[in-house]
C-alpha positions in Angstrom: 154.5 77.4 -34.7 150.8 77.3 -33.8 151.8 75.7 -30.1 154.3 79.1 -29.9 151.5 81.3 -30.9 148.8 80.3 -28.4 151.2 80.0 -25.4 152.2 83.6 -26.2 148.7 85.0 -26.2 147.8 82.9 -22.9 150.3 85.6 -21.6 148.2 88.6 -22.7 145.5 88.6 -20.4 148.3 88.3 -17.9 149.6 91.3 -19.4 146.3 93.2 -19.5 145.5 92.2 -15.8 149.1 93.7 -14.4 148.4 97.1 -16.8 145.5 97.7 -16.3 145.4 97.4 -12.2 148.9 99.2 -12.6 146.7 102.1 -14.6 143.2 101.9 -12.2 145.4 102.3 -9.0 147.3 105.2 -10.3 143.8 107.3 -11.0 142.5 105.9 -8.0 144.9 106.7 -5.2 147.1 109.9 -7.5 147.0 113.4 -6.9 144.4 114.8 -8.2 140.3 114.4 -8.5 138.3 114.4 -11.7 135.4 115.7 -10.2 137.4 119.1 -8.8 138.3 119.5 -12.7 135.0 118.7 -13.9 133.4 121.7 -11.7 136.3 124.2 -11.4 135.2 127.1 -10.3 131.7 125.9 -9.7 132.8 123.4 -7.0 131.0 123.1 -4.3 131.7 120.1 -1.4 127.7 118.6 -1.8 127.4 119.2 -5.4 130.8 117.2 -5.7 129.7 114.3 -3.5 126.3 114.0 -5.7 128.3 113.8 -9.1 131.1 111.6 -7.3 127.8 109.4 -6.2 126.9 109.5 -10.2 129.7 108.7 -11.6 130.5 105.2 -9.1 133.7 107.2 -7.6 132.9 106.4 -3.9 132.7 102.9 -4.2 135.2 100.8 -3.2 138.3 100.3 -5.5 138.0 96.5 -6.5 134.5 97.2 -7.1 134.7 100.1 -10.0 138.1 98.4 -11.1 136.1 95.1 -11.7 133.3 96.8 -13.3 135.5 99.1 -15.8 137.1 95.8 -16.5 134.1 93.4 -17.2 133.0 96.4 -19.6 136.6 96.2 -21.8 136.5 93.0 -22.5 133.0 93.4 -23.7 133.8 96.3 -25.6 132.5 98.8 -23.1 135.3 101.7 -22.3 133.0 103.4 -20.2 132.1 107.4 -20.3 134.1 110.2 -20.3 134.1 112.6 -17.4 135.1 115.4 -19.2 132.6 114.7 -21.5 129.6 113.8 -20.1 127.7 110.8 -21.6 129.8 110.4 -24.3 131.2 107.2 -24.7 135.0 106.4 -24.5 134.7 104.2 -27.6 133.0 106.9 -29.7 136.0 109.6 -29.1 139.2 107.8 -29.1 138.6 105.6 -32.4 138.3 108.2 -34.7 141.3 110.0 -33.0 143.2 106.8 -33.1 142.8 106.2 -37.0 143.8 110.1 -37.7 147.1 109.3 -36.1 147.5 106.1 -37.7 147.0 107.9 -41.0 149.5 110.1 -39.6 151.8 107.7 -38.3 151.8 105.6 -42.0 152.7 108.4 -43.9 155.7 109.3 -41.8 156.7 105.4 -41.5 156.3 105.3 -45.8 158.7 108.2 -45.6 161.2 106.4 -43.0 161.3 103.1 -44.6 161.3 104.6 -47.9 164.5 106.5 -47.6 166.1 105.4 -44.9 166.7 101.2 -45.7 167.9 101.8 -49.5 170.0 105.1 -47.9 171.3 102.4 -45.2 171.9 99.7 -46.9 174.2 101.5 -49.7 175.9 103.2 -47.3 176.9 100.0 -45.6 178.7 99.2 -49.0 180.9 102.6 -49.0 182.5 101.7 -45.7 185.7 103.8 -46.0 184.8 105.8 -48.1 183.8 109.9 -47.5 180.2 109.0 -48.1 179.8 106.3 -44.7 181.2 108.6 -42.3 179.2 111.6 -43.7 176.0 109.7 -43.9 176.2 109.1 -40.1 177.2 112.3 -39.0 174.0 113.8 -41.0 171.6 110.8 -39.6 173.3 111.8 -35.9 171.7 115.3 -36.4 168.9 114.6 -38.2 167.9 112.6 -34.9 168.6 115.3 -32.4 166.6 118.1 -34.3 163.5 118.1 -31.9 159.9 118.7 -33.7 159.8 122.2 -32.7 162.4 123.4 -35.1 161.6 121.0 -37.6 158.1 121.9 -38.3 158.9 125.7 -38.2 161.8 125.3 -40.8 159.5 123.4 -43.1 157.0 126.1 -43.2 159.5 128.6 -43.7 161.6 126.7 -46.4 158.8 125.3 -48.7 156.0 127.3 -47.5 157.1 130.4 -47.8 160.2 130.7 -50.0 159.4 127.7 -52.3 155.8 127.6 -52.1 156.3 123.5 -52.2 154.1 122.6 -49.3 151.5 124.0 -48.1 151.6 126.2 -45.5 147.7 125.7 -43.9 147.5 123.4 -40.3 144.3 121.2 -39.6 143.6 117.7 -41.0 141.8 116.5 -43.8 143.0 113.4 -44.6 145.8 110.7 -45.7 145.2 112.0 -49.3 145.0 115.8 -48.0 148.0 117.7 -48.6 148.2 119.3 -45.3 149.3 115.6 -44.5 152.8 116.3 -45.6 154.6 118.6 -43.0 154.1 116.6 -40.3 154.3 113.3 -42.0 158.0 115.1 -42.9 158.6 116.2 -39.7 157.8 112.5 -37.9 159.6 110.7 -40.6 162.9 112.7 -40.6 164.3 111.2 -37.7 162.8 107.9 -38.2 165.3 108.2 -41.6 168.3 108.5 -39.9 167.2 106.1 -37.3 166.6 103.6 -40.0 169.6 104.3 -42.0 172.0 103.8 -39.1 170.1 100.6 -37.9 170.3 99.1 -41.7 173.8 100.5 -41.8 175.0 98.5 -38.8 172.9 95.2 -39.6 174.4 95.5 -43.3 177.5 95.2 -42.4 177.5 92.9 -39.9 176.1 90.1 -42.6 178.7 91.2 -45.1 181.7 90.0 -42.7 179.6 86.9 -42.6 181.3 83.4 -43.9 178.3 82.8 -46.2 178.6 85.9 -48.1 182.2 85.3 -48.8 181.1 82.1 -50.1 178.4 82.9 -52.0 181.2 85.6 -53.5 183.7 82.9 -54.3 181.2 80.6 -55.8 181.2 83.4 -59.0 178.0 85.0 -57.6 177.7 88.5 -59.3 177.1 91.2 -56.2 173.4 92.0 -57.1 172.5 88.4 -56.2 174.6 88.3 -53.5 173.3 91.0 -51.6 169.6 90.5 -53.1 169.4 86.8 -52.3 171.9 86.6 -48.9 172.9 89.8 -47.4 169.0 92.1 -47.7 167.1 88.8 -45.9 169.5 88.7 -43.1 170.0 92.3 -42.2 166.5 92.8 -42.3 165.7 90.6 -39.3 166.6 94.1 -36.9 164.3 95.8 -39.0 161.0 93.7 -38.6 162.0 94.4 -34.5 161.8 97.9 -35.2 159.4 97.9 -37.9 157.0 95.6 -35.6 156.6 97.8 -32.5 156.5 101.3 -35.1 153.0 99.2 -36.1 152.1 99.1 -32.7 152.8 102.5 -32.4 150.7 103.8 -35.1 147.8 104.1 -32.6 149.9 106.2 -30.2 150.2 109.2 -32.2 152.7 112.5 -32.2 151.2 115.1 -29.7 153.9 117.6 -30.2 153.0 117.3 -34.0 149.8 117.0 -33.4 149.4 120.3 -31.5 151.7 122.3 -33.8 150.0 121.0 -36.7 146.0 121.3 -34.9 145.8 117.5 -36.1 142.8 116.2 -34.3 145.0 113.0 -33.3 144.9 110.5 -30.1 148.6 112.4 -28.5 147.1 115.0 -28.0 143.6 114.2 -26.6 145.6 111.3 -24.3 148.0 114.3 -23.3 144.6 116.4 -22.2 142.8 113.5 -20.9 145.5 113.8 -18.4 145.6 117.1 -17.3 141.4 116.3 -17.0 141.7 113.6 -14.9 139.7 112.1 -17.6 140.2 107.9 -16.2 138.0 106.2 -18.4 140.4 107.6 -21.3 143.2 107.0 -20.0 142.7 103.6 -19.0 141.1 102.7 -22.9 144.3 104.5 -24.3 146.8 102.6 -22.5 144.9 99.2 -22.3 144.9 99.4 -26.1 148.4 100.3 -26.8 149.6 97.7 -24.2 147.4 94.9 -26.1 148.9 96.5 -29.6 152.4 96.0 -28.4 152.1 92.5 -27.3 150.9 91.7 -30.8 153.1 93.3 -32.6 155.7 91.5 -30.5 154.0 88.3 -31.7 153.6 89.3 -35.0 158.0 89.9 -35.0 158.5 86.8 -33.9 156.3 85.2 -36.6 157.9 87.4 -38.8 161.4 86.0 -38.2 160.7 82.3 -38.6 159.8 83.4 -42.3 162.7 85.7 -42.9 165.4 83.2 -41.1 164.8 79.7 -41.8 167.1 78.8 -39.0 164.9 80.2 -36.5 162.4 77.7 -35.4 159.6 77.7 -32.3 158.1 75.1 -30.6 
């Protein structure tokens, strides 16, 4: 196990190297120049070649790609060019842990309902309740967010009074956390329940669980000892990368909602030209998803004692 784990993180500065030069040569040679945004309508041709001279942007490419890169790995993201002087480190970390807050809450919410949901509708096959189950998880999924977040307000904002009705973010604890944590974890419950569904019962036509039956083992212990441990192996997949995702944030939610979250400031990094942000954002999230890649495949050697690395 340990010999799997360290030849799978020899691959991640691999992985690091190929995103991040993938990133750096996109800001370097795309349309558009973060120093033209930075002035707007104060550009001026000299003025912009003195601030291009500050900020290192008429060097050559392998030298500011090298630089930026010897600063990650030392914990250095650089400074913003939108906003001058302040470190990359010290805006996107605090944004990062409000959508993770974020992103728990609406993954408590999926798991919550959507793997018990799943897995006893997996039991009803052929009856009214498994086909109805998957036509509401079907369009559950294909609300998008903007119609979701508007009929929450209206429903238990205004005619219930159930949720409050007040955007902005004050916490996991805060109860402005619910309508979006709703409105991200909605389609992750039908998600989950059709996933749990499907993995359900493919283990019940399994030979094992019609032995474990015809050994005179009651259904409970059936399907708490044999049939949850084995449909669950899709679910760490799933379960893994949503971990890695926590970081990413919702912007759609997040600028509905005015949730001071990471989507939407890597969404107006963008339109800034704002490199150094970008590149910390997506360096990050690559590194997150390799690990959480790992941390599945760890995952399953404990779940599945038939699975075995070397």
């Amino acid at each position: 196990m340990w010999v799997y784990i360290l030849r799978r993180l020899t691959l991640l500065p691999l992985m690091v190297f190929a995103v991040s030069l993938i990133t750096f040569s996109l800001g370097h040679y795309g349309p558009g120049d973060p120093v033209r945004v930075m002035m707007g309508n104060k550009y001026d041709s000299a003025a912009a070649e003195r601030v291009r001279s500050e900020l290192g942007l008429d060097r050559p490419f392998y030298v500011q790609y090298g630089e930026y890169m010897w600063g990650f790995v030392q914990g250095d993201f650089g400074e913003s060019f939108r906003y001058v002087g302040q470190p990359v480190r010290d805006l996107i970390i605090p944004k990062m842990w409000v959508s993770a807050q974020l992103s728990i809450a609406a993954m408590i919410i999926s798991l919550g309902v959507g793997l018990p949901l799943g897995f006893h509708i997996a039991h009803k096959q052929g009856e009214w309740q498994d086909p109805a189950a998957v036509t509401i998880a079907l369009v559950l999924m294909s609300i998008p967010i903007m119609v979701t977040v508007p009929a929450l307000l209206w429903v238990g904002s205004l005619k219930t009074v159930i949720l409050p009705s007040w955007a902005g973010w004050g916490g996991f604890f805060d109860l402005r956390i619910v309508v979006p944590a709703i409105t991200m974890g909605v389609p992750g419950i039908a998600g989950m329940t059709r996933l749990m569904r499907a993995s359900t019962l493919d283990v019940l036509g399994q030979d094992f669980v019609r032995t474990a039956h015809s050994k005179g083992l009651g259904p409970i212990t059936v399907d708490r000892r044999h049939v949850l441990r084995n449909a669950s192996i899709p679910i760490v997949t799933i379960l893994a990368f949503s971990l890695a995702g926590l970081i990413g944030g919702s912007f759609i939610t997040e600028r509905i909602m005015g949730i001071p979250g990471i989507g939407q400031f890597a969404v107006e990094s963008i339109f800034n030209r704002d490199y150094p942000v970008i590149m910390a954002i997506t360096l990050i999230g690559a590194i997150a998803f390799v690990l959480a890649n790992l941390l599945a495949d760890i995952a399953y050697a404990f779940i599945d004692p038939r699975i075995r690395y070397r």
